[in-house]
C-alpha positions, 0 to 999 in steps of 0.5 A, spaced: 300 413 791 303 406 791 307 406 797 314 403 797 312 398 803 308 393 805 308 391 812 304 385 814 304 381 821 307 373 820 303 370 825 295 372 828 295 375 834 296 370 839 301 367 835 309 369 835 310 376 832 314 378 827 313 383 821 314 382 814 316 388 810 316 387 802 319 393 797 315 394 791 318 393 785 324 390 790 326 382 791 327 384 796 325 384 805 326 387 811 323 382 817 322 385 825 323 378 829 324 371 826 320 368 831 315 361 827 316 364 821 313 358 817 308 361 814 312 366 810 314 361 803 321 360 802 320 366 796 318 370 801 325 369 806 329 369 800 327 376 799 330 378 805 336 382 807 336 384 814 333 382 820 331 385 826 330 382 833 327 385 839 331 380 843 332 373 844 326 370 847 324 363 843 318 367 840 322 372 837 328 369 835 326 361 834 326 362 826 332 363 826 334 356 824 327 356 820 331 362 815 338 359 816 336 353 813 332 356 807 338 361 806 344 356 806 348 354 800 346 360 796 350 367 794 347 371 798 349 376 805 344 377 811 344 382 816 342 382 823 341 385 829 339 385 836 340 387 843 346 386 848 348 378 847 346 377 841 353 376 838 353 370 843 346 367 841 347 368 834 354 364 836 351 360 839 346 358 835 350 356 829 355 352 834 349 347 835 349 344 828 356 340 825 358 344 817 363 339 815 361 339 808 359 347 807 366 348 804 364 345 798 358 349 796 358 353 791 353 360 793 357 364 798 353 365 804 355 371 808 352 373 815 353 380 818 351 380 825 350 386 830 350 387 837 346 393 840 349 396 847 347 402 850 355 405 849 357 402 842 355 397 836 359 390 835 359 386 829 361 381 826 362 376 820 359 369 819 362 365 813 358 358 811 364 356 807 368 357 813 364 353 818 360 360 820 367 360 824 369 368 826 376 370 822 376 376 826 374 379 833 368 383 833 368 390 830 367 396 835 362 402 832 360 408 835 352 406 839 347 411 833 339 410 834 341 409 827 341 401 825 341 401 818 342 406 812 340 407 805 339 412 800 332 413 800 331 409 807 334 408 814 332 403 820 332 407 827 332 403 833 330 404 841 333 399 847 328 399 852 326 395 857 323 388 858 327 386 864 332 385 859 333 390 853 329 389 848 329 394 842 323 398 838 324 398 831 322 404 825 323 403 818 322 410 814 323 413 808 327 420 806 321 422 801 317 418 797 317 418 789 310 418 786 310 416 778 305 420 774 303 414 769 298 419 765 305 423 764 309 417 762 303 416 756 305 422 754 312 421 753 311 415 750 315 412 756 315 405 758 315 403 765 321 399 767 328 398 770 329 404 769 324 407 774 329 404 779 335 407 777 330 414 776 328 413 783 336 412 786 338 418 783 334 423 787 335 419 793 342 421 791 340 428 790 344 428 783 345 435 780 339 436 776 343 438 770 346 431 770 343 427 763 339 421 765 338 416 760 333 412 759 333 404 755 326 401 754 323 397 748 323 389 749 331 389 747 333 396 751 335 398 744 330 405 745 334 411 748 331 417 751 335 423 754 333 428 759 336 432 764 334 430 771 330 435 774 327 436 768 325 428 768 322 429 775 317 435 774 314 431 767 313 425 770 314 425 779 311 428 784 314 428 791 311 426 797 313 424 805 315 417 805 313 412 809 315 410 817 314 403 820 315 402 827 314 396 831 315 395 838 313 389 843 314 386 849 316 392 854 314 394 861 309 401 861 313 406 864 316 413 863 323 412 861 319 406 855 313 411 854 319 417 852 323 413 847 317 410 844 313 415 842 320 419 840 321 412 836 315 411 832 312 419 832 307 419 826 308 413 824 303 411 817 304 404 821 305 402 829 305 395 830 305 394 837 303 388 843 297 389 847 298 383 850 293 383 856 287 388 857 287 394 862 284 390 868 290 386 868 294 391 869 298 389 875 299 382 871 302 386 865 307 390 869 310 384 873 310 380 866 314 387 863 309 386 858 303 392 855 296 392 856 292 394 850 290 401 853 296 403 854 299 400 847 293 405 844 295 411 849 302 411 847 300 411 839 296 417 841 301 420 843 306 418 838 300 420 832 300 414 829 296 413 823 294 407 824 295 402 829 295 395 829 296 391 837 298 384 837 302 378 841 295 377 845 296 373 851 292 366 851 289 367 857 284 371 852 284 366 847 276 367 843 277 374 846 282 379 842 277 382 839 277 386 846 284 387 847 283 390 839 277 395 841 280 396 847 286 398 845 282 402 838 279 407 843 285 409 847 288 411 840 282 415 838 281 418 845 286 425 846 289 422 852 292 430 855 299 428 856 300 430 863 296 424 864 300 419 859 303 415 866 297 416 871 294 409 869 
C-alpha cells in the first residue's frame, strides 16, 4: 500500500520544528509550524496550502515571512490558523512591510487567516492587490475541534497549554483507497488523472450505479465506462486512512495529557517534543515544555504506531540520542494508566 501522505520534519531536532506533509499524486502540502523553513525549496512551499501554527513564538512562526515571500505575485490562496491572537500577529506582520506596488501584480494572492478561541473561530481575509488591508471585520464561527474539511480528510485541533495556548494538530484520512496495478493490466487500464477523479468520487460516496468515465491514451481520446461500484471491486481495495498528529511545546499535566491522547489516539505518526530528559523534570515543567519520558508515555497511551520526538533542548546538544532512547523506551513500555500523571 502507497500512503497518501508523506510526513517528514523540516529541521533536525534541535532545530526549529515544523512538519512537511506532502500529497502523493497532489501539487500539493499542508505545513505544521513555519519556523526556519529554508530548507524546504521554493517547489516545495509552492505546494502549500494550509498552515498551522502551534503559536507564535519566533521558532514557530519566523517563516512566516520566508513563505510570504516566495508565495507573492502568484495566483494562489493560502490558509492559515493559529491560536488566541493570531489574527493580530498575522496583522502585524504584514504591516511591517511597505506594498505600494502590489496592485500591479497580475497573479491574485489571497490570505485566509483563522483564529482559534476556546468559545469561536475568527477569519478573516488578506488580499495582496489591496495591500493585505482587511475590507471586512473578522468573521465569527462556531469553535469545532475540527479546523479543516475535506472529502477524503480533515484537520482536528487541541488548544493546550503552554503558559499561552498552544494548539495540537491531527491530519487524518476518511478511509484510504488502495489500487490493484495487477487488476489495471487486466482491464487494459492505464494509470492517470483519472485515478484522481476515481478516488473523489468515493470520498463522496456516489451512487454506486452512477457511470464512471474513464479518458486514457496520450491524447485522452480512449473512453472506458463503468459503474462506480463495479469500478471499485475490480481495481480498489479499501483500508484505514492515515492519521498524523503533531503536538509541541506543552506542559506535562492532566488536562494536556487527556487532550493529547484524545487528540492523536492511534496515530500512524506522532510528532511530538521531547525536549529535556526526565532528569530534568522540574526544569521541564517551569519551562511548559515535555521531557522525552513523558512524550513516549503519552504515545503509549494514545497507541501511536510510531513516534517521532523532536525540538531537543541545546543544553543536550551531542546527546539526542538519548532523549530518542529515552523517549522509545516509555513508548514500548505498557505504562498502567492509573499511573499516567504520577512522574
Amino acid at each position: 500500500m502507497r500512503p497518501s501522505f508523506y510526513p517528514r520534519t523540516i529541521n533536525g531536532p534541535f532545530d526549529d520544528p515544523g512538519v512537511f506533509i506532502p500529497f502523493l499524486f497532489e501539487k500539493r502540502a499542508i505545513i505544521f509550524d513555519i519556523g526556519n523553513i529554508y530548507a524546504l525549496s521554493p517547489g516545495d512551499m509552492l505546494k502549500i496550502t494550509h498552515v498551522f501554527v502551534s503559536h507564535t513564538h519566533m521558532d514557530h512562526f519566523v517563516g512566516f515571512d520566508r513563505l510570504l515571500r516566495v508565495l507573492m505575485g502568484r495566483e494562489k490562496e493560502l490558509y492559515l490558523y493559529g491560536p488566541e491572537g493570531f489574527l493580530k500577529n498575522v496583522e502585524g506582520k504584514l504591516a511591517g512591510y511597505s506594498w505600494n506596488l502590489v496592485a500591479h501584480y497580475t497573479g491574485d494572492f489571497v490570505l485566509h487567516a483563522t483564529e482559534v478561541r476556546s468559545d469561536c473561530l475568527l477569519s478573516r481575509r488578506y488580499i495582496c492587490r489591496n495591500k493585505f488591508l482587511p475590507t471586512e471585520e473578522p468573521r465569527e464561527m462556531p469553535f469545532s475541534n475540527v479546523l479543516h474539511t475535506e472529502s477524503s480528510l480533515s484537520v482536528s485541533t487541541a488548544i493546550l497549554d503552554h503558559d499561552i495556548p498552544c494548539l495540537g494538530f491531527s491530519l487524518g484520512e476518511r478511509f484510504h483507497v488502495n489500487i490493484l496495478k495487477d487488476r489495471l493490466d487486466e482491464l487494459g487500464l492505464e494509470t492517470g488523472p483519472w485515478l484522481k477523479d476515481f478516488k473523489q468520487a468515493l470520498f463522496r460516496e456516489d451512487d454506486p450505479d452512477t457511470v464512471f468515465e474513464i479518458r486514457c491514451g496520450r491524447e485522452n481520446v480512449r473512453k472506458r465506462q463503468f459503474a462506480l461500484g463495479e469500478l471499485a471491486e475490480k481495481i480498489a481495495t479499501i483500508t484505514p486512512g492515515q492519521k498524523v498528529s503533531y503536538v509541541t511545546d506543552v506542559v506535562y499535566s492532566k488536562s494536556n495529557a487527556e487532550k493529547i491522547i484524545s487528540l492523536s489516539k492511534d496515530s500512524d505518526y506522532l510528532f511530538i517534543e521531547a525536549a529535556f530528559l526526565d532528569e530534568d523534570r522540574d526544569m521541564a515543567r517551569q519551562k511548559y515544555h515535555l521531557t522525552a519520558r513523558q512524550a513516549g508515555t503519552l504515545a503509549k497511551a494514545a497507541g501511536v504506531r510510531q513516534i517521532i520526538p523532536f525540538h531537543f533542548s541545546p543544553r543536550y546538544t551531542g546527546m539526542g540520542h538519548l532523549l530518542e532512547a529515552e523517549a522509545e523506551r516509555a513508548w514500548k513500555f505498557d505504562v498502567p494508566s492509573s499511573a499516567l500523571l504520577s512522574t
